[in-house]
C-alpha positions as CSV (number, residue, x, y, z in Angstrom):
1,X,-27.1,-14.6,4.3
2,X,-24.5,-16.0,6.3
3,X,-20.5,-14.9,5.6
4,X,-18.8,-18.3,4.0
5,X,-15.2,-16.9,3.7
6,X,-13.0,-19.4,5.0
7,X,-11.5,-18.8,8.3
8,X,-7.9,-19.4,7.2
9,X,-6.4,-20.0,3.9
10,X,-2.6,-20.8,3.5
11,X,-0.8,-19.0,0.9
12,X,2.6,-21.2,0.2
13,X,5.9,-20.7,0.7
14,X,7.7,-18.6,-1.7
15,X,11.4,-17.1,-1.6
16,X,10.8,-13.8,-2.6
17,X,10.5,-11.8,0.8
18,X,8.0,-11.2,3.1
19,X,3.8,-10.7,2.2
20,X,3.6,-7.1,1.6
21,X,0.0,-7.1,1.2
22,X,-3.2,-8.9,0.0
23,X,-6.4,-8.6,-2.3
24,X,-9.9,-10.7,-2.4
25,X,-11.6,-11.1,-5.3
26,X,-14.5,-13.1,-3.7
27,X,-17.1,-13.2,-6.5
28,X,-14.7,-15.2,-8.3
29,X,-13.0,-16.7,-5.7
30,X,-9.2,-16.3,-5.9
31,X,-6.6,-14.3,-3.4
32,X,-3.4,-12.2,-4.2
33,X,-0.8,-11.8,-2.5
34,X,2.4,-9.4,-3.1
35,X,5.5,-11.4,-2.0
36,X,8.2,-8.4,-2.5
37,X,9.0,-9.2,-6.1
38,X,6.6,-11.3,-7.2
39,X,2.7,-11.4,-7.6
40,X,0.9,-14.8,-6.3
41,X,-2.8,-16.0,-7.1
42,X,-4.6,-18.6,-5.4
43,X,-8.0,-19.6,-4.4
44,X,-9.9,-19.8,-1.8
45,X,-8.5,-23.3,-0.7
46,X,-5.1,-21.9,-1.0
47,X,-4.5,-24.0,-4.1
48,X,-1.6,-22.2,-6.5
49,X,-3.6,-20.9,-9.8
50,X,-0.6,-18.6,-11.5
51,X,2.6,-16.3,-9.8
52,X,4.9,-13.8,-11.5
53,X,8.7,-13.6,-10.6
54,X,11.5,-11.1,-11.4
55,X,10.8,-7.6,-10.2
56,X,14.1,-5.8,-9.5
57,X,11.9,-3.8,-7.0
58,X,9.4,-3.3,-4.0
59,X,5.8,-4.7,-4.9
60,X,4.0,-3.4,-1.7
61,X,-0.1,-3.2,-0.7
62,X,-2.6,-4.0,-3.5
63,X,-6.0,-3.4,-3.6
64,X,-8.6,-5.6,-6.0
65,X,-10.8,-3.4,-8.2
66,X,-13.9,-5.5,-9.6
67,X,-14.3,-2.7,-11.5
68,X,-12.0,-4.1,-14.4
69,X,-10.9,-7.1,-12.4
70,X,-7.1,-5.8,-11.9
71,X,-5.2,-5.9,-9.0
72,X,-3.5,-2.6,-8.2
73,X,-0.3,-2.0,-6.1
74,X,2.8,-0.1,-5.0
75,X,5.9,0.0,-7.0
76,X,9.1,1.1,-6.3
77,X,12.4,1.0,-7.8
78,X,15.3,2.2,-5.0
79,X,18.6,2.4,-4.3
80,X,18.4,2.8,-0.2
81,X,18.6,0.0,2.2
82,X,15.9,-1.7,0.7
83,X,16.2,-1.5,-2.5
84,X,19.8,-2.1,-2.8
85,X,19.0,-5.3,-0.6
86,X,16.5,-6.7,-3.3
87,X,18.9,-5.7,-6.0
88,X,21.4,-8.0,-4.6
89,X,19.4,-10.6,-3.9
90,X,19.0,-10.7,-7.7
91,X,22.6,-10.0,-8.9
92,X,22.3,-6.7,-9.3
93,X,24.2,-3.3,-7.8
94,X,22.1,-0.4,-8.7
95,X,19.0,0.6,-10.5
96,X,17.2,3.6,-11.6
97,X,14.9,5.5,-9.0
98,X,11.2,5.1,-10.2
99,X,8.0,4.5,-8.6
100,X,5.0,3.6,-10.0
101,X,0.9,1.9,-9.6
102,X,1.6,-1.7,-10.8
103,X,-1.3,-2.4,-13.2
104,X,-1.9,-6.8,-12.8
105,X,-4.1,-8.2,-15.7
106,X,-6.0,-10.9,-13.6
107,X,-7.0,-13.2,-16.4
108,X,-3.5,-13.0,-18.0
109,X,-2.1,-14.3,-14.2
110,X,-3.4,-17.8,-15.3
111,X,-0.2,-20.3,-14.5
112,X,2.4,-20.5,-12.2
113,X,5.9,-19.3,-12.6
114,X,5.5,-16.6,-15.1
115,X,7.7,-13.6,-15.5
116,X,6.4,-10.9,-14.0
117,X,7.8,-8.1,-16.8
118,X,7.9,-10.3,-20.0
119,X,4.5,-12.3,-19.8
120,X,2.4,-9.3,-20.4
121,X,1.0,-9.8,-16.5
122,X,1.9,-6.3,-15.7
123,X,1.7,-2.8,-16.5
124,X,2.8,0.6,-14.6
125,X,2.0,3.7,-14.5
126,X,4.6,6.3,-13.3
127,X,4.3,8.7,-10.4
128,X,6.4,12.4,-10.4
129,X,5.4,13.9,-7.4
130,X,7.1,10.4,-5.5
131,X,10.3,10.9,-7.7
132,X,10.7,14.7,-6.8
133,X,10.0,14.7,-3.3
134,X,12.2,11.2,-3.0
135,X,15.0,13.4,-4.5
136,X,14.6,16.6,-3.0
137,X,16.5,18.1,-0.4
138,X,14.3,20.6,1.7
139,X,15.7,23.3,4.9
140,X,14.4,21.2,7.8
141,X,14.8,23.2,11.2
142,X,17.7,25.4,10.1
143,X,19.5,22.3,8.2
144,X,19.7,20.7,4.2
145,X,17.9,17.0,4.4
146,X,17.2,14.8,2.3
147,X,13.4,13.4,1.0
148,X,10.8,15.9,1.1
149,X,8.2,15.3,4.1
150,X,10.4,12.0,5.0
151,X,9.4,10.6,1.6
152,X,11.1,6.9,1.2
153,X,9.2,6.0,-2.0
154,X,5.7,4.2,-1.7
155,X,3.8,1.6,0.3
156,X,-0.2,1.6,1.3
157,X,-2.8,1.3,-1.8
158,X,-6.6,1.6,-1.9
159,X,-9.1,1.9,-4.3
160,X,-11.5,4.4,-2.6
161,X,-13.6,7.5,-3.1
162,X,-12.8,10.8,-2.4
163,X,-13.6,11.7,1.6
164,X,-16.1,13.4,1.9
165,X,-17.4,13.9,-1.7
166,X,-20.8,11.6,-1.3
167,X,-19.1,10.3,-5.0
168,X,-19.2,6.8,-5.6
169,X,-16.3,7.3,-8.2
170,X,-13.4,5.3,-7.7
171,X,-9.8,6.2,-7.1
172,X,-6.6,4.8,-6.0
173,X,-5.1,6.3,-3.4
174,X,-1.5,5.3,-2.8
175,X,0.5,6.4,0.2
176,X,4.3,7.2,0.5
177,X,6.7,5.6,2.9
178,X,8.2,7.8,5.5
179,X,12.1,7.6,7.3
180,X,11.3,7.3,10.6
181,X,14.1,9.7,11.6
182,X,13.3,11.0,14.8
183,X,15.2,14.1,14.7
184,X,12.8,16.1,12.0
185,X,9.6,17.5,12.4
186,X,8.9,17.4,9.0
187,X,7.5,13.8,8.5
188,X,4.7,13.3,11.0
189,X,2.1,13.2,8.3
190,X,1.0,10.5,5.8
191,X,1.3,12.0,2.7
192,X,-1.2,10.2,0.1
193,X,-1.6,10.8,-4.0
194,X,-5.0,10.1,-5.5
195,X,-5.9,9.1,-9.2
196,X,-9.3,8.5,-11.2
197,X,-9.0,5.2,-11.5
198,X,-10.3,5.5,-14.8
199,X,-7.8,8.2,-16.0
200,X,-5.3,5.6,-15.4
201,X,-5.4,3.4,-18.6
202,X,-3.7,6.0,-20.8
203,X,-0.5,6.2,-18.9
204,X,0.1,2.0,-18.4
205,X,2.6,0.8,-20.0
206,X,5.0,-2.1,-19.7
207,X,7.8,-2.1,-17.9
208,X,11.7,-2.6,-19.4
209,X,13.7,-2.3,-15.7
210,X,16.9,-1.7,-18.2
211,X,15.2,1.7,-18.4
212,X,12.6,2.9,-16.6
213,X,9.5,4.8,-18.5
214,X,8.3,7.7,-17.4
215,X,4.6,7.6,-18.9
216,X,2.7,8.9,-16.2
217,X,0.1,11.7,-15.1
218,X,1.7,15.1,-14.3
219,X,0.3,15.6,-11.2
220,X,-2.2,13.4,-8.6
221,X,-6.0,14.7,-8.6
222,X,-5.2,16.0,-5.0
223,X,-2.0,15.2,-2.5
224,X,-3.7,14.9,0.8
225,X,-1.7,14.9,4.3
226,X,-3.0,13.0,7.4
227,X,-1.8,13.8,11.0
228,X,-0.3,10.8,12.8
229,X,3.2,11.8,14.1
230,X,5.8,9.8,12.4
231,X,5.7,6.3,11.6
232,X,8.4,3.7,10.8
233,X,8.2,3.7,6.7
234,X,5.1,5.2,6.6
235,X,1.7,3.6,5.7
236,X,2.7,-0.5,5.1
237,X,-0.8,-1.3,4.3
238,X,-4.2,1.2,3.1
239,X,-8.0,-0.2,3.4
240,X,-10.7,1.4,2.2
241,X,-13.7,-0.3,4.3
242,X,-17.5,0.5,2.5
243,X,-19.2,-1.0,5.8
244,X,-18.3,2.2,7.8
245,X,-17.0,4.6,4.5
246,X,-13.5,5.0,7.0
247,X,-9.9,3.9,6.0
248,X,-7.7,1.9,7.6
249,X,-4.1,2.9,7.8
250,X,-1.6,0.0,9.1
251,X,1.9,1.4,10.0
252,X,4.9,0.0,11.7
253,X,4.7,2.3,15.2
254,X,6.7,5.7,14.8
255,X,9.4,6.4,17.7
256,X,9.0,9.6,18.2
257,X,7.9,9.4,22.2
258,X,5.6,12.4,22.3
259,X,3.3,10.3,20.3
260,X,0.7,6.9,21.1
261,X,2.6,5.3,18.1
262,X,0.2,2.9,17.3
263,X,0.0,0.4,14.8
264,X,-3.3,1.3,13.0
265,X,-4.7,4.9,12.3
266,X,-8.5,4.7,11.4
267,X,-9.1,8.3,8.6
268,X,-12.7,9.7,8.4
269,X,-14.0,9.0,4.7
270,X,-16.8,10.7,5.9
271,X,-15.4,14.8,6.1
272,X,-13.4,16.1,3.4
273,X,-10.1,17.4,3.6
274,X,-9.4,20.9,4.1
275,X,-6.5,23.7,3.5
276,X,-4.3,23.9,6.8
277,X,-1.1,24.9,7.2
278,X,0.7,21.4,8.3
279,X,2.4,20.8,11.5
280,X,6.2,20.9,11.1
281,X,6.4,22.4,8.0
282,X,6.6,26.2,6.4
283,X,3.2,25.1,3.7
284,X,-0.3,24.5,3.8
285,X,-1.8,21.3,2.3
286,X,-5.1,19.4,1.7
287,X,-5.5,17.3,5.4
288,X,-7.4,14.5,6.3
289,X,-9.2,14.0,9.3
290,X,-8.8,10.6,11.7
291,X,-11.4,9.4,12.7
292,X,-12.5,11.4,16.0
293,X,-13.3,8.5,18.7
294,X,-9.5,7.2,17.6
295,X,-7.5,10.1,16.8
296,X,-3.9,10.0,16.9
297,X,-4.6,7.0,19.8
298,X,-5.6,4.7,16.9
299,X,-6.4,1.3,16.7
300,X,-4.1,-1.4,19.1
301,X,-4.6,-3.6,16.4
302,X,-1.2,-5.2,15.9
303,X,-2.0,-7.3,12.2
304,X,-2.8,-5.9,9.2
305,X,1.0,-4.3,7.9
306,X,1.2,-7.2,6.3
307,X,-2.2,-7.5,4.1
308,X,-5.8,-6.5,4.4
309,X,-8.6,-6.5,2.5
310,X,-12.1,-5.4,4.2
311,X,-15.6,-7.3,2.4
312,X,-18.6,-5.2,3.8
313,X,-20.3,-6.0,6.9
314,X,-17.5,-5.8,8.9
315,X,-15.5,-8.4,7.3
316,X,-11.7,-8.4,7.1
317,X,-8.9,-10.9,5.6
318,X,-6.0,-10.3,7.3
319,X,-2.4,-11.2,6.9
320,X,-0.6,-13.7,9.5
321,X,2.4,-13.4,7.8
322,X,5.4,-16.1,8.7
323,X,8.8,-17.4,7.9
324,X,10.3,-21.3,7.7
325,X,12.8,-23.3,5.5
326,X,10.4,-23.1,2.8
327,X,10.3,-19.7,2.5
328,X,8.2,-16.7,3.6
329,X,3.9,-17.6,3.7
330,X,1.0,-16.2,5.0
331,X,-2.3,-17.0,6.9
332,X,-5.4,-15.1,5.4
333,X,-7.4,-15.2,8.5
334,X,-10.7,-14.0,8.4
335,X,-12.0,-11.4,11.2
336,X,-15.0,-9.1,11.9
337,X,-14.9,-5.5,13.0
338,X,-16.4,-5.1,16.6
339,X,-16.9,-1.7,18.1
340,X,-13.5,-0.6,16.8
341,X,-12.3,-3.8,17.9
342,X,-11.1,-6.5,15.5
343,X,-12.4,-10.1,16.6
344,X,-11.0,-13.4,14.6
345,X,-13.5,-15.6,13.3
346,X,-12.7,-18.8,15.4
């Protein structure tokens, strides 16, 4: 049967900051879109069905899960230069550190302009092993630094199996963002926490930004590491893609200049990880593999930081993400995956 996404669907203008990512729910026909602080719903003909406003922090990549028709993403709560920029774009100086897996009720997101805290939209589900290793301060050749691996809070969701595990099970798999601070050797790997999705449930809870809960597992199921040299604030955007079982990693290119630095990493979700001691650092950890006819080289493929959300068959949507008077929009253009090459749909 022939593919009938549309080619291009317009997602509005909103004043909220930049798309930070995008889900599909294509059985029922509507799109998502994070726009910073606020979550956006629409269908297929871009038409508005229901938005949330008035996170005091960083809604990044979300992923769909049909599973229990929620939309998953990113959370964090920060008082660096991008947090403290969101803060005072809503009136506000400081906030608690806390990052967390936003938890977006699909059938409560039914009308426009709802509050995104108050309106029962959203729950969260808060993550200890990003708050330690935000706050930490680790001996990084022979000196005291700040964020452990380069940890600036959180950014790339999926909703994925384990690599490797032949499971069908599903779990998100939420990836931090990195300083690109080009003189450490400590944060040239993704670093990404996985969760059951279904153990998930028992820790959501809504969210008072006045103060921030702390109802969340003790530990991820596994914290794996991925080889990729550094990257400029780590993974933007995470795809898990079912056609070929790999996952797409969309990064801003790192600086470090004894590294491609590309903008897409492809990571084999065909081999499992294994124990290795990781490159920079004094500790072993469970690594990923990229995929081996990519490798640190990657993928050229310059979209995607933005939003993407893979369909099967080689089907992408893909962010085209833009700025006017109106405010900051999107293009969900559809494309097709083409010998590792990514071909829009014309």
């Amino acid at each position: 049967m022939e593919f009938t996404f549309p080619k291009d669907i317009f997602s509005g203008s909103y004043k909220t900051g930049h798309c930070q990512g995008i889900a599909v729910d294509p059985d029922r026909g509507y799109v998502y879109y994070s726009f910073t602080t606020a979550i956006v719903k629409t269908d297929l003909d871009g038409r508005l069905i229901g938005s949330a406003y008035g996170l005091l922090g960083h809604l990044g990549c979300i992923a769909y899960s049909k599973t229990d028709n929620r939309v998953y993403g990113s959370l964090e709560y920060k008082n660096d230069a991008i947090g403290r920029g969101i803060l005072r774009a809503n009136g506000q100086e400081s906030i608690e550190d806390a990052f967390y897996i936003a938890v977006i009720d699909c059938e409560k997101l039914d009308r426009p302009d709802m509050d995104a805290v108050t309106d029962g939209v959203m729950t969260a589900v808060y993550l200890r092993d990003v708050v330690e290793d935000y706050h930490a301060f680790v001996m990084t050749d022979g000196r005291e630094t700040e964020h452990r691996y380069g940890c600036s809070g959180i950014d790339g969701l999926t909703i994925a199996p384990v690599p490797g595990s032949g499971s069908t099970a599903d779990h998100v798999m939420v990836a931090y963002g990195i300083y690109n601070d080009v003189n450490r050797n400590d944060n040239d790997h993704q670093v990404i926490l996985s969760y059951p999705l279904d153990s998930l449930d028992v820790y959501a809870k809504p969210l008072s930004q006045d103060k921030m809960h702390t109802s969340g597992p003790d530990a991820p199921e596994a914290k794996y590491f991925v080889f990729t040299g550094n990257t400029n604030w780590g993974i933007q955007n995470l795809e898990y893609d079912a056609y070929t079982g790999n996952i797409f990693a969309c990064v801003y290119p790192g600086k470090k200049e004894k590294y491609p630095n590309p903008p897409m990493f492809v990571i084999d979700g065909h081999k499992p990880a294994e124990k290795q001691k990781l490159t920079g650092l004094e500790e072993e950890g469970l690594v990923l593999s990229l995929e081996e006819t990519t490798g640190t080289d990657g993928l050229p493929f310059g979209y995607g930081s933005t939003g993407i959300c893979s369909f099967g068959n080689g089907y992408f949507a893909v962010s085209h993400d833009g700025h006017t008077e109106e405010g900051h929009h999107t293009h969900v253009r559809l494309y097709r995956l083409e010998d590792n090459r990514f071909v829009i749909m014309e």
